[in-house]
Each structure stands twice: as C-alpha cells, then as structure tokens.
N, C-alpha and C positions, 0 to 999 in steps of 0.2 A: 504494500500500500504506500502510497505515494503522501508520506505527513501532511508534508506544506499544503500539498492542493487539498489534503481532508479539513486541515486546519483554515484555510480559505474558506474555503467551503461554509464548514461550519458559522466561522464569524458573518459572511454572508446571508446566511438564513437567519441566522439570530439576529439583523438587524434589522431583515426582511419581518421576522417576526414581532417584534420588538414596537417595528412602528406601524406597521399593519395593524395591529391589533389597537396600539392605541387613537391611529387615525378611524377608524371604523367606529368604536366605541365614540369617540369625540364629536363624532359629523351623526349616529343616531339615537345616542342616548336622549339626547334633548328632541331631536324631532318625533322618535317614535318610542321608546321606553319609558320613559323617566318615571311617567306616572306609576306604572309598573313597580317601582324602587321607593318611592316618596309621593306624600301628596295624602287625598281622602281614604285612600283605598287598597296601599301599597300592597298589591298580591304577590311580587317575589319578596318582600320582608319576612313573609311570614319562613323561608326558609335560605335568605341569602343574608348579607350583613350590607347594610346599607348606610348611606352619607348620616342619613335622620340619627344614628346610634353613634357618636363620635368615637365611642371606647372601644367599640365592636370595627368601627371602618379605620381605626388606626393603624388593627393586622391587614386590611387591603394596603395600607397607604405602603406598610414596610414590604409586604412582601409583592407587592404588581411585577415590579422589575427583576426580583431574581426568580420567581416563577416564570415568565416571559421571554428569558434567556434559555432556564432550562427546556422550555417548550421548544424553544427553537435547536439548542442543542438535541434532543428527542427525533425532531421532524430532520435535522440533517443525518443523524445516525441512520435513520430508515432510507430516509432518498440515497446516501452514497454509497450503498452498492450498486444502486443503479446509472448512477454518475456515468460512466462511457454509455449506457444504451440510451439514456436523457439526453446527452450530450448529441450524439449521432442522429437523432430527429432532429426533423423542424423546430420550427420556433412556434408555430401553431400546437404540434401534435404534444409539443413539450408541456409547455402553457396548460393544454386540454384534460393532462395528465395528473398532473400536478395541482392543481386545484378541484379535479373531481377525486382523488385523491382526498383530499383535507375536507371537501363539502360531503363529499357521498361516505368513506368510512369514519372520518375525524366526526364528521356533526350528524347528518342524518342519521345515520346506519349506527349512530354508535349505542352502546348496550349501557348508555348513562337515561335515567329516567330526568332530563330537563327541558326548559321550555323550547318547542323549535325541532328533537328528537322524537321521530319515531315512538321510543318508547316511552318521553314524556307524552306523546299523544295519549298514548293508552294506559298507563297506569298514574299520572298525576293527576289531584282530585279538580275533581270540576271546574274550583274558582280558577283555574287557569285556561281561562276558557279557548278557543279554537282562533280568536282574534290575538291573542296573549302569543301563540306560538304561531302565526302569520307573522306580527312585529318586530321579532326576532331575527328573524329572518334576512330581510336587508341586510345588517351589520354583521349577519357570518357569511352571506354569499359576497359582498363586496369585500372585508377580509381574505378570505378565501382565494378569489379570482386577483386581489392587487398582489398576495401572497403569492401565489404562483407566477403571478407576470414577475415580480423583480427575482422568482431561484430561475426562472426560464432565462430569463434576460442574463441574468449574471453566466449561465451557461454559455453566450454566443460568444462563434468565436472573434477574435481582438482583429482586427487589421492587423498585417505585419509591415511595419519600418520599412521603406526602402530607404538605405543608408545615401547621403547626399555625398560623403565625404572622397574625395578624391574624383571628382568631376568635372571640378576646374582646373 
C-alpha cells in the first residue's frame, strides 16, 4: 500500500466530510428542521440533545469535530481499496458511486431506526410523523451528493507540467 497516497486520501475525505456535513446542516436546519429541534413542539428533543438544553448541547459542541473526522476517516478506510477501480472510471460513474454509496447504505438502507431511514419509517412512534422524515431528507441527499462530488473530484487526474526550461 502506497502510505502517502492512503494518507492523502484520507485527509481529503475528512475535509470533504468535515465541511459537507457542516454546510448541509447550516443551509437546512433553519429552512426545514429546526422546529423539529426547538420551538412548540420539538419532536427530535424528545430523543436527540438539543441547543434548548445548554448542559446537554455542550457534548455536541465538544464533540461535532472529532466525530466528523472520525467519520471521515471511516468512509476513507472503506472507499480505498477501491481507490485504483474509482480512480479508472469516469468522473460521472465515480460521482454516481460514491454518493449512492453514502445515501443508499450510509442513510437509507441503514439498520439505525432515525428520522429519514427506512427503519425509522417503520419502527419510530408516530409523532415523527411521515413529513418529519421527508425534511430530512434534503440535508442528507445534498450532503451526500456534494460528499461524493469533492472524493470524485479529488480523484481526477492532475494535468502534467510541460517543463518550459531549456527552450530558449
């Protein structure tokens, strides 16, 4: 195994992860969650830790970022064995991969009962209702697809130099 390029690698996923996640969060919390979190009615309160509980949202404050690393560390461990057969696709077929990857097993598919999965459809009580895990939605597939546009990206290849030197 090739360090440097795994060690690449990975710092590029983790910043790919890193600010994915916090731009998505940022641009829908406020348009389509929030009330979800805070407000009359907060129905993820009743099992998330929210802003409204300062004691409780302290452990998000400390831990956002090294959780978000480790994620990203996580998702680069799984994609680089596949690093030469990613690499050697398109930039479409790459892209395509790599984020129905993240959206179809990471969120949909995944065997976590929360809002937005599969199996929060079907085993979370009621008050989360079917508009609750529609909302969601947005900010994991726009995650997701910017997520894979910047490991796609960072996989293409570089132009190479044409050396100018010794021409005049």
């Amino acid at each position: 195994m090739d360090k440097k390029r795994f060690l690449s690698f990975v710092a590029k996923v983790i910043a790919a992860q890193v600010t994915t996640y916090f731009l998505a969060g940022a641009v829908f919390y406020p348009l389509l969650t929030k009330p979800y979190y805070e407000g009359p009615h907060p129905i993820f309160a009743v099992f998330l830790r929210t802003e409204a509980e300062r004691g409780l949202w302290a452990h998000v404050v400390n831990w956002f970022l090294p959780v978000e690393i480790l994620r990203g560390i996580l998702i680069a461990a799984v994609l680089y064995p596949l690093y030469d057969i990613l690499k050697a696709w398109s930039f479409p077929k790459r892209f395509l991969y790599v984020a129905s990857l993240y959206l179809v097993v990471g969120f949909w598919a995944a065997t976590v009962a929360a809002p937005g999965t599969l199996e929060g459809m079907i085993y979370m009580r009621p008050f989360i209702t079917p508009e609750a895990h529609l909302r969601v939605q947005p900010e994991n597939i726009l995650q997701g697809l910017a997520l894979a546009l910047f490991i796609a990206g960072t996989m293409m290849e570089r132009p190479t130099r044409v050396s100018t030197q010794g021409v005049w």
